[in-house]
C-alpha positions in Angstrom: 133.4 -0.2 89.3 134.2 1.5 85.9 136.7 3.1 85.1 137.5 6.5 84.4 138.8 8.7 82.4 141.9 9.8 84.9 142.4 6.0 85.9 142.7 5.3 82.4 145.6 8.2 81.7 147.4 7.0 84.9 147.6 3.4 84.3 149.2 4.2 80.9 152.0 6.9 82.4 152.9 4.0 84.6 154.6 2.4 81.8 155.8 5.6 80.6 159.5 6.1 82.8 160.2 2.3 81.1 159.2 3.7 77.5 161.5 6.9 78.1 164.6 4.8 79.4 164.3 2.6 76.1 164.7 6.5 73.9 167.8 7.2 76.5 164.6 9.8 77.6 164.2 12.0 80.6 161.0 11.0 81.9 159.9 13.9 83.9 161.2 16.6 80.6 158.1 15.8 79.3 154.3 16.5 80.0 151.3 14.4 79.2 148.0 15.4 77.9 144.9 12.8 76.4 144.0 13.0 73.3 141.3 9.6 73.0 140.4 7.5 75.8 138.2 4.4 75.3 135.9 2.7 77.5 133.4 0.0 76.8 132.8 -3.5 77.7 135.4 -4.6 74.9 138.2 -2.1 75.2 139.7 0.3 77.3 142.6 2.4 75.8 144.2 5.3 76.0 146.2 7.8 73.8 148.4 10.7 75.0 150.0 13.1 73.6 153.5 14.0 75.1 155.8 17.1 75.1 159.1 17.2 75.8 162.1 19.3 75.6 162.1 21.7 72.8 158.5 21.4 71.7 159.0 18.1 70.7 155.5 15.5 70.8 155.3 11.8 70.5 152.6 9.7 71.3 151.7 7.0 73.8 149.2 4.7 73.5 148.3 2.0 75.9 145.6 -1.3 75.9 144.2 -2.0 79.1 141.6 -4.1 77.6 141.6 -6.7 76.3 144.6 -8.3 78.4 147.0 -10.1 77.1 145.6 -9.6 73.4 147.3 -11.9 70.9 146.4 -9.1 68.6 148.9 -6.4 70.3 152.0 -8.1 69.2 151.0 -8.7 65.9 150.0 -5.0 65.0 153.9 -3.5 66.7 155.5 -6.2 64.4 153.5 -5.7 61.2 154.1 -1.6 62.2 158.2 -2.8 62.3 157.5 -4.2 59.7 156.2 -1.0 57.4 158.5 1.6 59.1 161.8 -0.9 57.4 159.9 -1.1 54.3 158.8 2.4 53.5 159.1 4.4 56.3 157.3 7.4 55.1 154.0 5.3 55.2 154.1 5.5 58.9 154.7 7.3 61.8 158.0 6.3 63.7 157.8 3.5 66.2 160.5 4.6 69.8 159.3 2.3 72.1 157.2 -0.7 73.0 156.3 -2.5 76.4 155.1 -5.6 74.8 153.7 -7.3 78.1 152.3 -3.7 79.1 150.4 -3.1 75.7 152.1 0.4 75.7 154.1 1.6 72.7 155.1 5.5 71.9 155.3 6.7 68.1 155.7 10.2 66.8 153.1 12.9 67.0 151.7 13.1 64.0 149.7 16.9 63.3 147.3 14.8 60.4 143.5 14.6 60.7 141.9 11.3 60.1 140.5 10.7 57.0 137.2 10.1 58.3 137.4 14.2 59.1 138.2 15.1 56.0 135.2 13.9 54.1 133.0 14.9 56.9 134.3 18.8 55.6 134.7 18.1 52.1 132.3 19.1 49.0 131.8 15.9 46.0 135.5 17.4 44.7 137.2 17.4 47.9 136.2 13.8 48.6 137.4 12.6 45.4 141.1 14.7 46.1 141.3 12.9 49.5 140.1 9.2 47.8 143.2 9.9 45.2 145.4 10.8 48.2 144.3 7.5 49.9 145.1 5.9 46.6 148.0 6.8 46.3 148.9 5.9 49.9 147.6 2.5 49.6 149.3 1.5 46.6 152.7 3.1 48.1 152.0 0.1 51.2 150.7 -2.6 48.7 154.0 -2.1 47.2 156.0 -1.5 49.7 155.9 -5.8 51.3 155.5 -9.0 49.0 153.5 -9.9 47.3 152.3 -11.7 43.7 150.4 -11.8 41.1 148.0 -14.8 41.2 145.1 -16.2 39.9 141.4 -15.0 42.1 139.6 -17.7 43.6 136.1 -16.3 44.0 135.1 -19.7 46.2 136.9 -18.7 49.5 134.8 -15.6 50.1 131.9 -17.1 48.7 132.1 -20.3 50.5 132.2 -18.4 54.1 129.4 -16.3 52.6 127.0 -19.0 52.3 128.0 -20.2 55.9 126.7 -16.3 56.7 123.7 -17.1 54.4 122.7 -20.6 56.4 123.0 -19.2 59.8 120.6 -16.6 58.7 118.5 -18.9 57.4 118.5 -20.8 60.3 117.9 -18.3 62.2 120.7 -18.8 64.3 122.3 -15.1 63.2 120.0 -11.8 63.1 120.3 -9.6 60.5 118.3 -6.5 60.1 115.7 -7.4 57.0 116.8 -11.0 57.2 115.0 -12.0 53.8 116.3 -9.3 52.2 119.7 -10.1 53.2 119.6 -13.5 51.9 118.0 -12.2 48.5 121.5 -10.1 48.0 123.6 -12.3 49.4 121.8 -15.0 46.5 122.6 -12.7 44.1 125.9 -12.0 45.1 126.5 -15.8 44.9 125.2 -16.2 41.5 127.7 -14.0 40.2 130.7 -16.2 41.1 131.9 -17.4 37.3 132.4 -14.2 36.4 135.3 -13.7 38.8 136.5 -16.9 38.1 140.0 -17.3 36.2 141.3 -13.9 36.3 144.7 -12.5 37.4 144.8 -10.4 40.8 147.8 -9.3 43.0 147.9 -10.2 46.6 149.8 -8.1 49.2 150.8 -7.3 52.7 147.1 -6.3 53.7 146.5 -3.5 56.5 143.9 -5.9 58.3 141.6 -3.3 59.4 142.0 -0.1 56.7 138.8 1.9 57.6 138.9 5.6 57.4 140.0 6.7 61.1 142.9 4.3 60.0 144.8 6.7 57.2 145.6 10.5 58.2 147.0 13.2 56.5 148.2 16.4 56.3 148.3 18.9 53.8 151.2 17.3 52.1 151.5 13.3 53.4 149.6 10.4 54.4 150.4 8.2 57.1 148.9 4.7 58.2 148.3 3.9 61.6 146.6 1.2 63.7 147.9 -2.2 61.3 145.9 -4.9 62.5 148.7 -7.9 61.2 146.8 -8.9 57.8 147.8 -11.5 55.5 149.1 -11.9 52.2 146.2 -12.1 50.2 144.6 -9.9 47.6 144.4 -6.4 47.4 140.8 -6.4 47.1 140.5 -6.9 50.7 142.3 -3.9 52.0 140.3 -1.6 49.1 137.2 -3.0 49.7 137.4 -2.5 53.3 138.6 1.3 52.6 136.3 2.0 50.2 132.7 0.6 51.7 133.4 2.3 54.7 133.6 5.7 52.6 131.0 4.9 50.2 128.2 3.7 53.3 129.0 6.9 55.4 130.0 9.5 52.7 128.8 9.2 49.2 125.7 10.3 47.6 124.2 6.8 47.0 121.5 8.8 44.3 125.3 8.9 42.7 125.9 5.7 42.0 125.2 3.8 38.9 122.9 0.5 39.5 124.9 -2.2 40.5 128.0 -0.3 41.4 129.5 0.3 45.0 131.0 4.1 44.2 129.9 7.1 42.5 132.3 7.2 39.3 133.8 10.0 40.2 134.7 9.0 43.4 136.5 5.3 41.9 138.0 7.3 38.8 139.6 9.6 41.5 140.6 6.4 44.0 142.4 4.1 41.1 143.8 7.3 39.5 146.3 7.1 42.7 146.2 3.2 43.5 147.9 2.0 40.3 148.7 -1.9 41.5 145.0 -2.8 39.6 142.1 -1.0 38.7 138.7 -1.1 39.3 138.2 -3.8 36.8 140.0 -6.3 38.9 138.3 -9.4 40.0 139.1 -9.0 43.7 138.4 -5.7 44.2 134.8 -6.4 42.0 133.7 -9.1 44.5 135.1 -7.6 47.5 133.3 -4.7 47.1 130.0 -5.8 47.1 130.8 -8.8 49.8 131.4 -6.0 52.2 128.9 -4.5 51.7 126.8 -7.3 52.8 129.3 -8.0 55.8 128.5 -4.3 57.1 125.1 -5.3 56.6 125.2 -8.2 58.7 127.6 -6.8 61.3 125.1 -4.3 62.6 123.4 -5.6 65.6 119.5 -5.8 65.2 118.2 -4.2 68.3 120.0 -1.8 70.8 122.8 0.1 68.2 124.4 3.1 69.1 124.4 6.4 67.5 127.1 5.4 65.6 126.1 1.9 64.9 122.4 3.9 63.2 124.4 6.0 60.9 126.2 3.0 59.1 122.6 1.4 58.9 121.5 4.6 57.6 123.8 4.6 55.0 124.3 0.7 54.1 120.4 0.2 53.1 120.3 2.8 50.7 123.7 1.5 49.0 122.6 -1.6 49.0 119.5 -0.4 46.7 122.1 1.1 44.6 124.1 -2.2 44.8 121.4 -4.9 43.9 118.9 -3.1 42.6 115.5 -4.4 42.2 116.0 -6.9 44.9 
């Protein structure tokens, strides 16, 4: 039977009296209110909001689904981790259940970034791609990292695993020959990445737009998914795609580009680590583009799922033209 939303919000407040004890917290001073709940076949989680004595909110989150998810860990350490390196990156961790998936954090009164650009005119967005700029370069610099030379054959390599499975057919993509045309291109391009200097980081692992919120004065990141030291390209690129597929006016964008100009002036005007010249951050780019592209399911998308491919095929016009 599925599960709803009130069965969701009670099985996380059952690990809430053992999340209050580790705060020295009255359990019953404080009230409980949703603010997301998730339910698919993947994932069922819940986020309260909590407020206790004096008006005082933190937030509890809680994973149902998946179970015992290697992942869960991984994010509350790389979350410790931030919060001791540059705790105004990140809302305060209080509490975590490890074996229960439940954690509680500070309330944070921030919309996500996502929101923000839904609202904002071509200005706006690129004042909120500065902010996120800035942000991201405040992380990138916050955990080690190096500067190293780019190896362009990693990415590429697992691309052209990609291109063979579509190929083979084994792997649908939405305009298949298309795809492969791109993704050629793409490939050809490989020597001029090749022997250039790039940093590597502490990467977010999963730094999509619903992932950074802010205020009218801060920026916050939230949802770390443990990435690895490699370089910053990865965590930009991810950022960045996601804005340019669902927010930017692709008749905007230069041919062969990924971003309106204004839009990377405004981004690399806060994110001072590299520029937009930098090899990673060059090939990343337009690699994930074409992992969007093939992420989207071919038949049966959601609502959701139609407004990305609504927004990659035209960038990907804009991206290699002519092909």
């Amino acid at each position: 039977m599925e599960m709803q939303s009130g069965d969701l919000v009670a099985a996380a407040l059952a690990h809430w009296p053992a999340l209050a004890r580790q705060m020295g917290e009255d359990p019953a001073a404080w009230m409980a209110a949703p603010l997301s709940l998730r339910n698919d076949a993947r994932v069922a989680r819940s986020v309260l909001v909590l407020q206790g004595p004096g008006g005082h909110r933190l937030v509890l989150k809680h994973q149902l689904r998946p179970g015992a998810d290697p992942g869960f860990p991984a994010a509350v350490a790389a979350h410790l981790a931030v919060m001791e390196a540059w705790p105004k990156g990140v809302p305060a961790l209080h509490a975590v259940e490890p074996g229960a998936q439940a954690l509680v954090m500070d309330y944070l009164a921030a919309t996500p970034l996502s929101q923000l650009l839904d609202a904002a005119p071509v200005a706006g967005q690129e004042a909120l791609l500065r902010r996120a700029g800035r942000w991201l370069d405040g992380f990138h610099s916050a955990l080690p990292g190096e500067l190293r030379v780019f190896q362009p054959k990693f990415t590429l390599r697992y691309l052209k695993g990609i291109m063979a499975e579509v190929a083979s057919g084994a792997r649908q993509v939405v305009a298949p020959e298309r795809f492969l045309r791109c993704a050629g291109a793409l490939c050809a391009t490989q020597a001029a990445y090749e022997g250039r200097e790039t940093f590597t980081a502490q990467t977010h692992g999963d730094l999509h737009l619903r992932n950074l919120v802010m205020d009218d004065a801060q920026c916050w990141g939230i949802d770390f998914a443990a990435g690895r030291v490699v370089p910053v390209g990865h965590d930009i690129a991810r950022l960045l795609v996601d804005y340019a597929i669902l927010h930017a006016q692709k008749d905007a964008i230069p041919e062969g580009e990924v971003l309106p100009v204004g839009a990377a002036s405004a981004f690399f005007e806060g994110y001072e680590r590299v520029d937009s010249g930098d090899p990673s951050v060059g090939l990343l780019l337009r690699n994930r583009v074409l992992a969007e592209w093939c992420g989207l399911p071919v038949t049966g998308r959601s609502i959701a799922q139609e407004r990305r491919l609504a927004g990659i095929m035209p960038l990907v016009g804009r991206v290699f033209p002519g092909i």
